[in-house]
C-alpha positions in Angstrom: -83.8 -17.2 55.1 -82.9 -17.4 51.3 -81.6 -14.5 51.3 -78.9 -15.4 53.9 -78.5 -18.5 52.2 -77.2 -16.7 49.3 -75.1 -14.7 50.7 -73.2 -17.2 52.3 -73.4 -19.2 48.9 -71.7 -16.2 47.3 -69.4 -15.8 50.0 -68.1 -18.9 49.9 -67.8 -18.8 46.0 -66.2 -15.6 45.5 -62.8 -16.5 47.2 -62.7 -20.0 44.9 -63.3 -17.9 42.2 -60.5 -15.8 42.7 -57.9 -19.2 42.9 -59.6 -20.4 39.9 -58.8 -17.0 37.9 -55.3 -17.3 39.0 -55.1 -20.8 38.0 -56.6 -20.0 34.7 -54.1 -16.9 34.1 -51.0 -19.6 34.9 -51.8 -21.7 32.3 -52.5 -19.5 30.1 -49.2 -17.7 31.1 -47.7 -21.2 30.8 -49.2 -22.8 27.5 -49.1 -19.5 25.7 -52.5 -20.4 24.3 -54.6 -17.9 22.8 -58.0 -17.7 23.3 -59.2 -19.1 20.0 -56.5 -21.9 19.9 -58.6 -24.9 20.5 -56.7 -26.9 23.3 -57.1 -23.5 25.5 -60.3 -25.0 27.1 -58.7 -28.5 27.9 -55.7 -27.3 29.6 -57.5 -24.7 31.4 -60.3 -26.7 33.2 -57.4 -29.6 33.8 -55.3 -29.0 36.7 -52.2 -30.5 36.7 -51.7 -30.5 40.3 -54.2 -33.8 40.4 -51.8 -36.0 38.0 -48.9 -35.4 40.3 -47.1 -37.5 42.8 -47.6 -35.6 45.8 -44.5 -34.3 46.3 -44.5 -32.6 43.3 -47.8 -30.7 43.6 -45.7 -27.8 44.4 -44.2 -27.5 40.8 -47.4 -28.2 38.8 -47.8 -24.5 37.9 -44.2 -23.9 37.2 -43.1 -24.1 34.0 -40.8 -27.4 34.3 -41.0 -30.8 33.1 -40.6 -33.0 36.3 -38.1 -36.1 36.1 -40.0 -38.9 38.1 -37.7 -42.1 36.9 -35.6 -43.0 34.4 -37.1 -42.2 30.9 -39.9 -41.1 32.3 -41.1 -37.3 33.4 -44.4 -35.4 33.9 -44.2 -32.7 31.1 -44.9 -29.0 31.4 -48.2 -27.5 30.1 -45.9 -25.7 27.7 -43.7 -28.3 26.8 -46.8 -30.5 25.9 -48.8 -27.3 23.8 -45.5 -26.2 22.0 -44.4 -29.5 21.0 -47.5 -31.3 19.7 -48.5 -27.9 18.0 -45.5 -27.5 16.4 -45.6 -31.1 15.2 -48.8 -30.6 13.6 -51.7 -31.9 15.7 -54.8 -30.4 14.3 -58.8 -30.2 16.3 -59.8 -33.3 14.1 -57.5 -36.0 14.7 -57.9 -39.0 16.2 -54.6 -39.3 18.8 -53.0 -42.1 20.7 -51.2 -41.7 23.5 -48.3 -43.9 24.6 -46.8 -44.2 27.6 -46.3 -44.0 31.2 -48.0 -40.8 33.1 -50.0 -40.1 30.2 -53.4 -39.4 31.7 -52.7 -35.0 32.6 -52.3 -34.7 28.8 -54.9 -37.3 27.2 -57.5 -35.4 29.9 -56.5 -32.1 28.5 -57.0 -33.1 24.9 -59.9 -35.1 25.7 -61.7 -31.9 27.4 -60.3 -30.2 24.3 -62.8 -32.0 22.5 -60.4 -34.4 21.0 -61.0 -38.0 20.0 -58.1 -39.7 22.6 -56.7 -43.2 23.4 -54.6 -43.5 25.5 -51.8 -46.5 26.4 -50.7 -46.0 30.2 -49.8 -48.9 32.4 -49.8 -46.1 35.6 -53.5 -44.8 34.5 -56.4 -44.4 35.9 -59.8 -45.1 33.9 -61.6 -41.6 32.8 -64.8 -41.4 30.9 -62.8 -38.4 29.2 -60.6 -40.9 26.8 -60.5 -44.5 26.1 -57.7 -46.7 28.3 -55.9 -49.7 27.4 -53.3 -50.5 30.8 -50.6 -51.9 28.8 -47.3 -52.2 30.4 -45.6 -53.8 27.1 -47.5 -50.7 25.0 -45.1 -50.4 21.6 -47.5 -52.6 20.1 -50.2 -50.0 20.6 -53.9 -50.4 19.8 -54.4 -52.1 16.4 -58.4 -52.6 16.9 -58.1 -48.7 16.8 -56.3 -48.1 14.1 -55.5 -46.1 12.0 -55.1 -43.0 14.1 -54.1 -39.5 12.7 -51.3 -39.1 15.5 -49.3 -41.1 17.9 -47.3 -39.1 20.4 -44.8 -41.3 22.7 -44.5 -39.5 25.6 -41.8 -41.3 27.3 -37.9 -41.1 25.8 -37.1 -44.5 23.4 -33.8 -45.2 21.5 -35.6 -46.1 18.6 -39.1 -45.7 16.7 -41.1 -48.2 17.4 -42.0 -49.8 14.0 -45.6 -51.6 15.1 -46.9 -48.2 16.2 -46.0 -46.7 12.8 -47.8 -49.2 11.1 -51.1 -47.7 12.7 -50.9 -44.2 11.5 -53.4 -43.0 9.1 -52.0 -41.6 5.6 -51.1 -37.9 6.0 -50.8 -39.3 10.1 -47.9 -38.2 12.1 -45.8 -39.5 15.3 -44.1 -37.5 17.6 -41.7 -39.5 20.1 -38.3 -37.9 22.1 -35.4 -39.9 21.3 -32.0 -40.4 23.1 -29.5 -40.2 20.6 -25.9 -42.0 21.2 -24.6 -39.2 23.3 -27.3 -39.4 25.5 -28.8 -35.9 24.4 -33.0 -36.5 24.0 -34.4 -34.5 21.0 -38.3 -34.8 19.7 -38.4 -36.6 16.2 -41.5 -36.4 14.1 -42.2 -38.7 11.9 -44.7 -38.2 9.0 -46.4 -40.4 6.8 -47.5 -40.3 3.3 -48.0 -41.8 0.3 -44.9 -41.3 -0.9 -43.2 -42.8 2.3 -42.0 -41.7 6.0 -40.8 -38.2 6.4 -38.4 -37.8 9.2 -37.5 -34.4 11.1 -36.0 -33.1 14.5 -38.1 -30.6 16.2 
């Protein structure tokens, strides 16, 4: 009877395999990760299908950032990797998250083996990262502060002062701002002891 057992087991397995491979080869297709980077594990065993309104489960794997309200979209595996890399986020730091559909990347960080916080009014809890539902969140989470980088995921006219209060020395923000023209760019804002270092990525 074992036998049968597991071959059936196998049977069974072998075809979820197979979707899981393919899933795994999309994001790595998508992030552009390498194998040693050290988010690859995170975004690879988080699938952002499950953080999606269901309409939009079709476009998870695509490489889009979806608009879901005003100031507010569900970004892209490779939006997320390119810009926080390019920002500076290191394996070590300590990161808050700010802002509305914010749990796909502070899951993906978290399974990263990151240290994450995470600010989402829309959230859900996760044992993966710490959650404070906070619809007024610009004040972010002074009894966890400082933290080595803030990254406001949803698009602001303005840096929010309070949050930069909270960032570690050497720390760094990362928002998307809508300048007058109505044009959104990301702005990175580093600090040091010498003072704030502003720069458009």
């Amino acid at each position: 009877m074992k036998p049968i057992l597991f071959l059936l087991a196998t049977a069974l397995a072998l075809p979820l395999y197979g979707q899981n491979s393919v899933l795994m080869d999309k994001v790595r297709n998508l992030t552009g990760l390498e194998e040693n980077n050290f988010l690859i594990q995170g975004f690879l065993s988080t699938d952002r299908a499950q953080f999606l309104p269901g309409k939009y489960v079709p476009f998870a794997y695509d490489p889009v950032d979806i608009p879901l309200r005003k100031g507010v979209s569900a970004l892209s595996p490779h939006t997320l990797v390119t810009i926080l890399l390019k920002a500076g986020l290191e394996e070590d730091h300590r990161i808050l998250i700010v802002g509305e559909e914010g749990s796909y990347c502070a899951t993906a960080l978290s399974r990263a083996g990151m240290d994450v916080y995470l600010i989402d009014p829309t959230a859900e809890a996760s044992s993966a990262y710490q959650l404070k539902k906070d619809g007024e969140n610009l004040n972010g989470w002074i009894s966890m502060a400082p933290v080595d980088f803030i990254f406001l995921i949803n698009a602001r006219e303005s840096v929010p002062s309070q949050l930069l209060r909270q960032l570690s020395l050497r720390g760094i923000l990362l928002i998307p701002l809508i300048t007058d023209d109505l044009v959104q760019c990301w702005c990175r804002v580093g600090n040091s002891s010498a003072g704030l270092d502003i720069s458009l990525l």
